[in-house]
N, C-alpha and C positions, 0 to 999 in steps of 0.2 A: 071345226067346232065339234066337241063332243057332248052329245045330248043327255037329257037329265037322265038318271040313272043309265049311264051306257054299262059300265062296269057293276052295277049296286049289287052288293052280295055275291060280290065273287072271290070264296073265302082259301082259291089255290095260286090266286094270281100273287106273283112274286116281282113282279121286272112288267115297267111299261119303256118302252123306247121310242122316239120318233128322232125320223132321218133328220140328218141336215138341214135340208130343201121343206122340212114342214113351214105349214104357215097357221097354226093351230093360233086360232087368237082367243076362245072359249071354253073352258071347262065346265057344265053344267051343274047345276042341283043334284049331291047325291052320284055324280059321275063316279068316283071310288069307293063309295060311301062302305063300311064295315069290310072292307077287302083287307082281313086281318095278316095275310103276309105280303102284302105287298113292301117292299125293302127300297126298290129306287125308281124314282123318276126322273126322265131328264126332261124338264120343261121347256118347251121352244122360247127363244128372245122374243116373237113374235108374242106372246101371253098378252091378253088386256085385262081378264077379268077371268075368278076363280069363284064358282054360285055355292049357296048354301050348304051346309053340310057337305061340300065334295068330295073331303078327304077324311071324313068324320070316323072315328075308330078302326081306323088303320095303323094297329097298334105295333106293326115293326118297320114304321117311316122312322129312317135314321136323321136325313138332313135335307130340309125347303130352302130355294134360295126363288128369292121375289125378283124379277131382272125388271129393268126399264121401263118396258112397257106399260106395266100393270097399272090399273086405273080402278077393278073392284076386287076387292076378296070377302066373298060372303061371311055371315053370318053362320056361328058354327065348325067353319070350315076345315079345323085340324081339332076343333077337339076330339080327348079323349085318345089321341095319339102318343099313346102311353110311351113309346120308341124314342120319341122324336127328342133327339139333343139339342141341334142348333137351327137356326129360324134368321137369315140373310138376306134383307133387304137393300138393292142396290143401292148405292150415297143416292141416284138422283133419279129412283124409281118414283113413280107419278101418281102410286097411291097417297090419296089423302086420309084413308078413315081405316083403321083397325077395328071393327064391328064386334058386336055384341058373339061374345063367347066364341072369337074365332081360334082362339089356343087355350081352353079354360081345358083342365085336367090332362094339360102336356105336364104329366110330372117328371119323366126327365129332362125337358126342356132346362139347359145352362145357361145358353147363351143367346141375347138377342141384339143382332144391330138394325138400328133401325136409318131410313131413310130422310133425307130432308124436309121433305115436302109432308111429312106427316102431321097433319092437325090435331086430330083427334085421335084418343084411345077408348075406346066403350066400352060400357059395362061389361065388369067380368071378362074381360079380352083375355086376360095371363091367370086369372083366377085359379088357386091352387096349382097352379107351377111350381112344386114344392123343391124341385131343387134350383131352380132360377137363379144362379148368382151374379151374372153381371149382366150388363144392359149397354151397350154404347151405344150415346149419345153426339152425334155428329155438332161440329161449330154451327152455332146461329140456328135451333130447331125450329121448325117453324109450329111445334108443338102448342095448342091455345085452349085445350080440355083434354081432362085425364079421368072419364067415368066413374059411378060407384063403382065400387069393389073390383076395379079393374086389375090389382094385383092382390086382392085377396088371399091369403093361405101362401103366398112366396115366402114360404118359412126361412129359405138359405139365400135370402135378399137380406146384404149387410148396411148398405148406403144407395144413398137416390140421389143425385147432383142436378138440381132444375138450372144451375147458372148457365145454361147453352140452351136456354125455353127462355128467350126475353119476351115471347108473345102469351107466354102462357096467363091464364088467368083465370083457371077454377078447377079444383081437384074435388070429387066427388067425395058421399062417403064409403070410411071402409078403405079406400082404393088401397092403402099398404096396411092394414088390419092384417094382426096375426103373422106381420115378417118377425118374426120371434126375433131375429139377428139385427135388426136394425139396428141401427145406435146413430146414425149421423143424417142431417138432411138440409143438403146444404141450395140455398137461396141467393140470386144476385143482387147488389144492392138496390135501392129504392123499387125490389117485387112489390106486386099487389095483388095478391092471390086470391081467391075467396075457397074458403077452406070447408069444406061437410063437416059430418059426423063421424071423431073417432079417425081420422083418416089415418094416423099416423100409429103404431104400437105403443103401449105405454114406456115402453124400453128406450125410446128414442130419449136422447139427454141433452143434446145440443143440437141448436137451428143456427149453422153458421149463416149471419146477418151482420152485415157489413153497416149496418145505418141503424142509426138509434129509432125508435116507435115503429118501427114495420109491425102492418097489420098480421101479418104470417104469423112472427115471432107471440106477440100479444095474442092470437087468434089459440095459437096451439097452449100454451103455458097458462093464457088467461089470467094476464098480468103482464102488466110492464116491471112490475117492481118484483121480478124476482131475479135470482143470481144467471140460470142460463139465460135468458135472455140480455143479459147486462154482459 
């Protein structure tokens, strides 16, 4: 286990390594917290859980991979990891919850795969990830809430595909406000979403829906009787 703030403001550290034979299963509160060169971590398989702000403005982390074990990743925990391009959650990693602002102001952040067992995404989790452009999404997510503004400012998010979220059932608001790129958002048939405020950009033009009166469709357009949703 590493204790809260073991590393906090350690602004020359570059390279953390652990052997093989580690059996680190804890990251703490603030453990790397503003350790502004730090460049690589290798995280033990052993990881359960990664506390608040751990990795918080550690601004030349290149790439996180979330392996198996994992069960918590704090609050905060990479924002502001201005470095950070790609963000790798194992297919059958064990977190269930991506918390409140744990990659909010990764703006190079591109790419995120995310894991099965993923329920929820919370407020502002990818918030301003302004270069954000793809997202995979694994078969059958077991995805069921998608926070406000939990991708807020993803300006270079083109398209969202919920058709592999058959559990899902409520997008906050905001949550893709301001993907200036969107244009497609595609839905499986007979969804039943319940939709916030504003969730979507005004740019979006088509809600591919495969079934006539989905609430989604109606909800977003505010009308059955108009042409996209027909």
């Amino acid at each position: 286990r590493l204790d809260h703030s073991a590393f906090d403001g350690c602004e020359n550290l570059t390279e953390v390594l652990f052997s093989d034979k580690s059996k680190l299963g804890f990251i703490g509160a603030h453990a790397f917290n503003k350790c502004k060169k730090l460049r690589d971590i290798n995280v033990p398989a052993t990881l359960t859980g990664i506390g608040d702000f751990a990795f918080y403005g550690c601004e030349s982390l290149k790439s996180f991979r979330c392996c198996e074990p994992l069960i918590l990743l704090g609050e905060n925990a990479f924002q502001d990891c201005i470095g950070l391009k790609e963000v790798t959650f194992d297919l059958f990693c064990n977190l269930p919850n991506i918390k409140e602002d744990t990659f909010s102001g990764c703006e190079n952040l591109e790419e995120i795969a995310l894991s099965l067992g993923i329920t929820n995404i919370g407020k502002r989790a990818f918030a301003y990830c302004s270069s954000l452009r793809f997202i995979y999404i694994p078969d059958d997510l077991e995805l069921e809430t998608i926070g406000e503004e939990a991708f807020v400012g993803c300006s270079a998010l083109e398209d969202f595909s919920f058709v592999d979220c058959p559990r899902l059932t409520s997008i906050g608001s905001y949550a893709f406000y301001n993907s200036k790129k969107m244009k497609t958002v595609h839905f499986r048939k007979n969804a039943q979403v319940k939709l916030g405020e504003n969730v979507f950009p005004k740019g979006v033009k088509t809600v591919n829906l495969k079934s006539k009166g989905c609430y989604v469709a109606t909800c977003v357009y505010g009308s059955y009787d108009c042409a996209p949703v027909w």
